[in-house]
C-alpha positions as CSV (number, residue, x, y, z in Angstrom):
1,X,0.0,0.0,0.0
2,X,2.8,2.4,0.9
3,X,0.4,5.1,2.3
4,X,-1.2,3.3,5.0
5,X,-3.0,6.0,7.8
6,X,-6.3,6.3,9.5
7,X,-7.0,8.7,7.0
8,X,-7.1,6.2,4.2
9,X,-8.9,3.6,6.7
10,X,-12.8,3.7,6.3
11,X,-15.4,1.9,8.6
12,X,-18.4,0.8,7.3
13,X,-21.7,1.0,9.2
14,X,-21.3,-2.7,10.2
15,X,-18.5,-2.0,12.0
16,X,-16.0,-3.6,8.5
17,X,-12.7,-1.4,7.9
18,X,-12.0,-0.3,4.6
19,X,-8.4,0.5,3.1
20,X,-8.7,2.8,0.6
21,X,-6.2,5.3,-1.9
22,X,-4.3,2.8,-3.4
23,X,-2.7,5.1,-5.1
24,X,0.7,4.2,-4.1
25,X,0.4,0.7,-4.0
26,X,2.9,-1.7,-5.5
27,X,2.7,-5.6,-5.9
28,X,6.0,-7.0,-4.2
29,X,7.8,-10.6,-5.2
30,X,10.5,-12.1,-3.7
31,X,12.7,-10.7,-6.9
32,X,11.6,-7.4,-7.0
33,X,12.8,-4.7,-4.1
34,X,11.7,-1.1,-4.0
35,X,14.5,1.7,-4.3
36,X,13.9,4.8,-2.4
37,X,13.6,7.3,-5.1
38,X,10.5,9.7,-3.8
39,X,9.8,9.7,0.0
40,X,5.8,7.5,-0.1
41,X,3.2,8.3,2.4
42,X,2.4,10.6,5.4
43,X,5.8,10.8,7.1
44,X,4.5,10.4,11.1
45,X,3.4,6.7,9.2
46,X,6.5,5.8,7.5
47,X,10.0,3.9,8.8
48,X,13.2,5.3,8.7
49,X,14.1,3.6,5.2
50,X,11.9,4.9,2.7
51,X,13.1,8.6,4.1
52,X,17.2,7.9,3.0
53,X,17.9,8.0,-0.4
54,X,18.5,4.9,-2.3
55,X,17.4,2.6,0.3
56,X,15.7,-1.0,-0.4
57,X,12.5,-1.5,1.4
58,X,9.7,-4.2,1.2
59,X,6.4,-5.0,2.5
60,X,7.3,-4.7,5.8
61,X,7.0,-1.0,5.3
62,X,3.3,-1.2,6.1
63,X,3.6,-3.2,8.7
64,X,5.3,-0.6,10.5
65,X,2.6,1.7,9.9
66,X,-0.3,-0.7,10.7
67,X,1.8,-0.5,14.5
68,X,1.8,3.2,13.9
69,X,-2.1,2.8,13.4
70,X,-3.1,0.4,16.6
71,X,-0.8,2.9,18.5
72,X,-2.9,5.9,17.2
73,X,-6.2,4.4,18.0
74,X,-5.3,3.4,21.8
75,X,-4.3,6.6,22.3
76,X,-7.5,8.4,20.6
77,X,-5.0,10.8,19.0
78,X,-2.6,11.5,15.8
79,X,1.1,10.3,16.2
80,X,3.5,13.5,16.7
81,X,7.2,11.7,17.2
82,X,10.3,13.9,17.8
83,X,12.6,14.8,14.9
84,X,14.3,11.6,13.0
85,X,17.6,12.8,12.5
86,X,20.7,13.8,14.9
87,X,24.5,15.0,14.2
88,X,26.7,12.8,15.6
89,X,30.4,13.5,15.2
90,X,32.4,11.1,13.1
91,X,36.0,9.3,13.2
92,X,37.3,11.8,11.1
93,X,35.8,14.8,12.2
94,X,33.0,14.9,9.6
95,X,29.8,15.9,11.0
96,X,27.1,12.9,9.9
97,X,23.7,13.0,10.1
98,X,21.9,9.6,11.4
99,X,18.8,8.2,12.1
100,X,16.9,8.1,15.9
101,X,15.5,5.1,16.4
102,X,11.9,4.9,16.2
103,X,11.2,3.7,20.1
104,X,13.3,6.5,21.1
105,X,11.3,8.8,19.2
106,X,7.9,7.6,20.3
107,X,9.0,7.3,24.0
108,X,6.4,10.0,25.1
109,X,3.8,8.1,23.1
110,X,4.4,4.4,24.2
111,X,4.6,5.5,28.0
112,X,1.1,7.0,27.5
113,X,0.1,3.8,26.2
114,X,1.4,2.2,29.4
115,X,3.6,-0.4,30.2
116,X,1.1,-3.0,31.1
117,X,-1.0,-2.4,27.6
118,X,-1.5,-5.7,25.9
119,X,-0.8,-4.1,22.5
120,X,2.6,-2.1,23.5
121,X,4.8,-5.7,22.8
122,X,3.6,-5.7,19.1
123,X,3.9,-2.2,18.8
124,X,7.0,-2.2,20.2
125,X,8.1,-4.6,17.5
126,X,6.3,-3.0,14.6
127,X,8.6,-0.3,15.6
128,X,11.9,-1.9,15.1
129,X,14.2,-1.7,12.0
130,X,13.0,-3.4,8.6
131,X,14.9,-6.6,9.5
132,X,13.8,-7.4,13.1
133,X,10.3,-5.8,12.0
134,X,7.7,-9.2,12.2
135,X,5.7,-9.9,9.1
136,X,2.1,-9.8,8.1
137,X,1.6,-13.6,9.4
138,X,3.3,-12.9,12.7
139,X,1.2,-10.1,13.0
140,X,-2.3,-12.3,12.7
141,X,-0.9,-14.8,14.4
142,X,-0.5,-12.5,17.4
143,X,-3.4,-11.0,17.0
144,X,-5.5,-14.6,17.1
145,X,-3.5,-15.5,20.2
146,X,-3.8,-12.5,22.1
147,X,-8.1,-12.5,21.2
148,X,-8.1,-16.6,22.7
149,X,-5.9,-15.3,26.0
150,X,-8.8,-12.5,26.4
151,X,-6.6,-9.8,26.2
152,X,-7.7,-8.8,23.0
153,X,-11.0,-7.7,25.1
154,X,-9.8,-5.7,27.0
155,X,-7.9,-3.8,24.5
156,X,-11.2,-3.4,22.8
157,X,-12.7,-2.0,25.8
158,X,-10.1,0.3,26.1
159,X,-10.4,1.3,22.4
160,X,-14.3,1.6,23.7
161,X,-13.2,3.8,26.3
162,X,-11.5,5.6,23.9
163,X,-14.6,6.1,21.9
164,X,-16.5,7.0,25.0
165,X,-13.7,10.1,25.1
166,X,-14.3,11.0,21.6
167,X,-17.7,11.5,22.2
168,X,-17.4,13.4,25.4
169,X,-14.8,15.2,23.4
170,X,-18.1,15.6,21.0
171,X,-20.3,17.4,23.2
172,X,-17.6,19.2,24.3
173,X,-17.1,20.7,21.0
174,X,-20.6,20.8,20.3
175,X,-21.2,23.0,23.6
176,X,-18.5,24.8,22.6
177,X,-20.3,25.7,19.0
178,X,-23.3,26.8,20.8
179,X,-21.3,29.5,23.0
180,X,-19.8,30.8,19.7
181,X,-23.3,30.9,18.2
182,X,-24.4,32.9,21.3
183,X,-21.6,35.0,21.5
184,X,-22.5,36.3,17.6
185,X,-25.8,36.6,18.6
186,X,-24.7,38.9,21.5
187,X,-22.0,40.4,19.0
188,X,-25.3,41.0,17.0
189,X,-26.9,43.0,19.8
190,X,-24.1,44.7,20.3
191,X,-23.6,46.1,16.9
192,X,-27.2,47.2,16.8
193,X,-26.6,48.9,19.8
194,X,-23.6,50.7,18.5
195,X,-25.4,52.4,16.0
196,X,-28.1,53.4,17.9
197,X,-25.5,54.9,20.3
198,X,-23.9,56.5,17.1
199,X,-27.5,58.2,15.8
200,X,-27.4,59.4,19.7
201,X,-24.3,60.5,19.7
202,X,-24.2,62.3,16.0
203,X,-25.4,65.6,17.0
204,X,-23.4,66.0,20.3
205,X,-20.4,64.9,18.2
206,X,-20.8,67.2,14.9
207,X,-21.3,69.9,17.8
208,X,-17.7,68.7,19.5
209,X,-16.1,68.6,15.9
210,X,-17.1,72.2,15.1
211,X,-15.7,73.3,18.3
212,X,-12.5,71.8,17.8
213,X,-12.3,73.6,14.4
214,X,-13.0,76.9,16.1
215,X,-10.3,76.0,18.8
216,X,-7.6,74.9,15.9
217,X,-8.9,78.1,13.9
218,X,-8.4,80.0,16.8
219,X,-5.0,78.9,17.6
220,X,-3.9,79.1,13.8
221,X,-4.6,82.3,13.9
222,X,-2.8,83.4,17.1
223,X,0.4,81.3,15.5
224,X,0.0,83.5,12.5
225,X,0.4,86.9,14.6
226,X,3.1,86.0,16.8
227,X,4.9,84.6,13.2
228,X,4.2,88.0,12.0
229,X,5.7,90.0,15.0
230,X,8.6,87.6,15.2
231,X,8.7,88.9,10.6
232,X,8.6,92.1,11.6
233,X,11.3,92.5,14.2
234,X,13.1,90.8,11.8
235,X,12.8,92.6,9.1
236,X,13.4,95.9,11.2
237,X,16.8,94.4,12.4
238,X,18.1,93.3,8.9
239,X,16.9,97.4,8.0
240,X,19.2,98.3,10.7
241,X,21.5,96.2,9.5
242,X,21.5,97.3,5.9
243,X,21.9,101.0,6.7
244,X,24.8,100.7,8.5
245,X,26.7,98.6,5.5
246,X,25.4,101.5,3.3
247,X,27.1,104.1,6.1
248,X,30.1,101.9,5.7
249,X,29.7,101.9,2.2
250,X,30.0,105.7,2.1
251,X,32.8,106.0,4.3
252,X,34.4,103.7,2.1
253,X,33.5,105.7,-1.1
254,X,34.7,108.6,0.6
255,X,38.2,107.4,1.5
256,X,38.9,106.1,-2.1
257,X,37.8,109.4,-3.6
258,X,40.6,111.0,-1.1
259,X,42.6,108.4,-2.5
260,X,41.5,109.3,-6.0
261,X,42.3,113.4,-5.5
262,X,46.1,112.4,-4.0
263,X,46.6,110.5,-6.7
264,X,45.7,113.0,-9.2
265,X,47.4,115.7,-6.8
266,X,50.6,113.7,-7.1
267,X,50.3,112.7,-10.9
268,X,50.3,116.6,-11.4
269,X,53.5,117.5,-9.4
270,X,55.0,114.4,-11.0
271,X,54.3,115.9,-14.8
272,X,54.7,119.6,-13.4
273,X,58.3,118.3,-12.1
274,X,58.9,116.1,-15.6
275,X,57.9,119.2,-17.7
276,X,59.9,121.7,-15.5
277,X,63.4,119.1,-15.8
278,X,62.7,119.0,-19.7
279,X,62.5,122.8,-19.8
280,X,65.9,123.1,-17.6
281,X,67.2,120.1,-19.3
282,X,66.7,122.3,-22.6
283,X,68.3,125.0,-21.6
284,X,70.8,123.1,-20.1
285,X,71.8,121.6,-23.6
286,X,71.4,125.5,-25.5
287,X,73.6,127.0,-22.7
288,X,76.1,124.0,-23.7
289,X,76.0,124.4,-27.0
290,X,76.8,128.0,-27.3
291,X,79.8,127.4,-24.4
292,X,80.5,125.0,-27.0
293,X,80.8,127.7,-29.4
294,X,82.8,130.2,-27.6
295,X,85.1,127.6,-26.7
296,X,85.8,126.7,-30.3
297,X,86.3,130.6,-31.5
298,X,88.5,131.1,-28.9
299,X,90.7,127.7,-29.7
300,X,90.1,129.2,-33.4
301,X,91.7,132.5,-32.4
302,X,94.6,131.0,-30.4
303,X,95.2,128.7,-33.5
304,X,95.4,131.9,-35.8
305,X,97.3,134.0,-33.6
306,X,100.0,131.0,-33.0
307,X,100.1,130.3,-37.2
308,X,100.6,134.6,-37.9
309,X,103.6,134.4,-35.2
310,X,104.4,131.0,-37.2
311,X,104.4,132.5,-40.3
312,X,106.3,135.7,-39.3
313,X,109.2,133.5,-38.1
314,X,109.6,131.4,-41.7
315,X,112.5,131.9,-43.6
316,X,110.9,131.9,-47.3
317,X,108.1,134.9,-47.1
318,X,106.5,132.6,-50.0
319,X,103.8,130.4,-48.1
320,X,103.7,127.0,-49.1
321,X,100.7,125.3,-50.8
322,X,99.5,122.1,-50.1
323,X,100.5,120.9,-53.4
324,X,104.2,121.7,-53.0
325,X,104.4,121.1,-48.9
326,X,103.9,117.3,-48.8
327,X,104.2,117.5,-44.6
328,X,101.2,119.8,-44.7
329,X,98.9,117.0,-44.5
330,X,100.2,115.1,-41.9
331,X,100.7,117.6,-39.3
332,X,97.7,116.9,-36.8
333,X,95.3,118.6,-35.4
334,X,96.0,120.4,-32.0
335,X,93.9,118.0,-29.5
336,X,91.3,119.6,-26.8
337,X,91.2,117.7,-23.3
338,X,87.8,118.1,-22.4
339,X,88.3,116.1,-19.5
340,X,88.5,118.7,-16.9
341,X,85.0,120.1,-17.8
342,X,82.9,120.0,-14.2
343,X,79.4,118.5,-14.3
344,X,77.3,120.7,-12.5
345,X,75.1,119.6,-9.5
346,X,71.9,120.8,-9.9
347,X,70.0,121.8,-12.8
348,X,70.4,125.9,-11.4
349,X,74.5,125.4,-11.3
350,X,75.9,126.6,-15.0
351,X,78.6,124.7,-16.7
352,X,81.9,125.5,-16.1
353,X,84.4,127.0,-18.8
354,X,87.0,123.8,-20.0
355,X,90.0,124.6,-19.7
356,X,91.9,124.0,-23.4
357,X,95.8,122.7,-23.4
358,X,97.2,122.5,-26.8
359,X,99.5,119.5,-26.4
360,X,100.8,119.8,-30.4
361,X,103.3,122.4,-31.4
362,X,103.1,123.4,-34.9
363,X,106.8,122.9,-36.0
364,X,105.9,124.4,-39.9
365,X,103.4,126.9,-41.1
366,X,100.0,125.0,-42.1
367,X,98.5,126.0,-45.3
368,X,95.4,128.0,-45.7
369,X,93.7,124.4,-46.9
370,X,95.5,122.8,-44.0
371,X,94.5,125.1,-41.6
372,X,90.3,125.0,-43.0
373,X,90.4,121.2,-42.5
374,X,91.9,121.3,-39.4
375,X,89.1,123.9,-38.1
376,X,86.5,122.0,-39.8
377,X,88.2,118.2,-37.9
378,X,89.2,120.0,-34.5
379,X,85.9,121.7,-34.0
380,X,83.7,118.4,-35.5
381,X,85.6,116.2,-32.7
382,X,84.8,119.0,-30.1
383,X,81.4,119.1,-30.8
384,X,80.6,115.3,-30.7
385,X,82.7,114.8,-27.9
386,X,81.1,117.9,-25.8
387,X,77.3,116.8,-26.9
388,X,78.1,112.7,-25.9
389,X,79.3,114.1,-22.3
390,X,76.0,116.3,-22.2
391,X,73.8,113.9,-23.3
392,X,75.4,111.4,-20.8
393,X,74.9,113.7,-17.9
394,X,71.2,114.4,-18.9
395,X,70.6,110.9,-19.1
396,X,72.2,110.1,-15.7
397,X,70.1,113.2,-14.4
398,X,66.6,112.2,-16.3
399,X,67.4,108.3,-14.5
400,X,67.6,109.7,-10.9
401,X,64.8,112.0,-11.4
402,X,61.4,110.5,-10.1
403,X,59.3,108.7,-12.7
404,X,56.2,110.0,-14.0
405,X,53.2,107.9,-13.9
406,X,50.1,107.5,-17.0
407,X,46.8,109.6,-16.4
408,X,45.1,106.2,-16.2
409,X,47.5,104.5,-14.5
410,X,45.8,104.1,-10.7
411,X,48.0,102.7,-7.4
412,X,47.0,98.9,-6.7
């Protein structure tokens, strides 16, 4: 059968018990065993074997449940065992699960049943392992033996007794339905008198509701005027606030356009001051210049007086030309030492007149060409060298005097 339970047990009228969903059921011969593959029946009903995978079982499996099945009807209640399986720790260390026997697991139940039960040896042995587990002939013969000794009686009287606690169990139940059909009716009442209580109590309560909107309105209201205060001393504060930034502001304005005026103040003495240094600078260079002038006549006027007293001194009253007096053209030029001329200090101080040294003596009377080209070389040199002294000095001057600034120029 391989699903054998006292659900799939039927009694008949007469008394006659019926096995029924045969569902599961297989026909056994000696050459044919059955490989655990999917776990059959309820499992409170079934041995140890059919629950491990790949395990061989036979018909003994529902012998163990018919014991299951006597056990359940002396007790008058279904089988709950404790679990099948513990860990027990292995040689190696490995952590294996194995199987509780099934006494051990129905301790609670067979001591209910009671040591002195007729019934509890076969159970008991129903219960073992597949091997020591007694077959279906055992079984009847045990059965015929134990209903000639009279025990078999008694075990129906306690099965009677058992029945006699069903039905007490029953009424029980049935008294117990009738308290649960009362209490609805009372829950019935109950609810009818809640809404009557609720028609009563509408008008009182719409009355309480529209008071409580006054009260929230009311306090709403008061929120938003103490908000509004709180805005408005607020607001005055950051006023406060403001106008003093804007004072600050001001003052602030006011001390850059102070800084503005001294800077334009001081741009203006700055150009004033660059303007008035060109101006002396200028007349510092025309004052040279005509120095330079009077220096040069009067080195032009020693040079002629020294060639007349040259000339009066010759032995031949004819003057040479330049054609016939080779050595004309390589006398040189009498050389100026400018060297001695003072800088002045300031730009109020007037240059100082150089003092001239002719270092050349004119041994022979120059020609009148000799004598142009040596004015024209002697007072070319003079010039140049005066105006690169001048123009050095004015440069050193213009350097150390302070520098002028842009109009848009503006200090950082």
């Amino acid at each position: 059968h391989r699903n054998l339970s006292a659900n799939n047990v039927m009694l008949t009228s007469t008394g006659t018990c019926k096995i029924c969903d045969v569902g599961l059921a297989k026909v056994f011969t000696q050459a044919r065993r059955m490989t655990t593959t999917v776990k059959p029946g309820a499992e409170p009903y079934m041995p140890g074997e059919v629950l491990i995978a790949h395990t061989e079982y036979d018909e003994r499996l529902d012998n163990f449940s018919f014991g299951v099945l006597i056990m359940e009807m002396c007790l008058a209640h279904e089988p709950h065992p404790s679990p099948r399986f513990t860990q027990e720790e292995h040689v190696n260390g490995r952590r294996m699960m194995a199987l509780i026997p099934e006494t051990n697991r129905r301790r609670e139940e067979l001591n209910e049943l009671g040591a002195t039960h007729p019934l509890r040896p076969l159970i008991e042995r129903l219960l073992q392992a597949q091997a020591d587990r007694p077959t279906i002939g055992e079984i009847h013969s045990e059965l015929i033996a134990l209903q000639a000794s009279g025990a078999y009686e008694s075990s129906v009287s306690t099965l009677h007794g058992a029945e006699a606690v069903s039905t007490r169990l029953g009424k029980e139940l049935q008294s117990v339905k009738e308290a649960v059909d009362e209490m609805r009716q009372r829950q019935t009442q109950s609810e009818e008198h809640l809404r009557f209580l609720e028609q009563r109590l509408g008008q009182t309560m719409d009355q309480k509701l529209q008071q409580s909107r006054q009260n929230l309105t009311t306090l709403f209201n008061q929120s938003i005027e103490q908000s509004t205060t709180r805005s408005v001393e607020s607001f005055g504060q950051l006023q406060h606030t403001v106008s003093s930034l804007t004072a600050a502001q001001q003052q602030v304005q006011q001390n850059l356009g102070g800084i503005t005026t001294s800077q334009q103040q001081l741009h203006q003495h700055m150009t004033a001051s660059i303007h008035t240094l060109q101006q002396e600078m200028a007349q510092l260079r025309q004052d040279s210049e005509q120095k330079i002038d009077s220096m040069t006549a009067q080195l032009l006027s020693a040079i002629r007086s020294q060639s007349s007293t040259a000339q009066s001194s010759a032995m031949s009253p004819t003057p040479i030309s330049q054609e016939q007096d080779p050595q004309a053209q390589s006398v040189p030029p009498p050389q100026v030492d400018f060297s001695q001329v003072n800088q002045p200090t300031s730009a109020q101080q007037p240059l100082t007149k150089p003092s001239v040294s002719i270092t050349s003596s004119l041994t022979q009377p120059p020609s009148a060409a000799a004598k142009s080209s040596w004015r024209a070389d002697s007072r070319a040199r003079a010039y140049a060298s005066t105006l690169a002294k001048m123009s050095s000095w004015a440069n050193s001057r213009q350097s150390t005097a302070p520098k002028s600034s842009s109009a848009d120029s503006r200090p950082s």
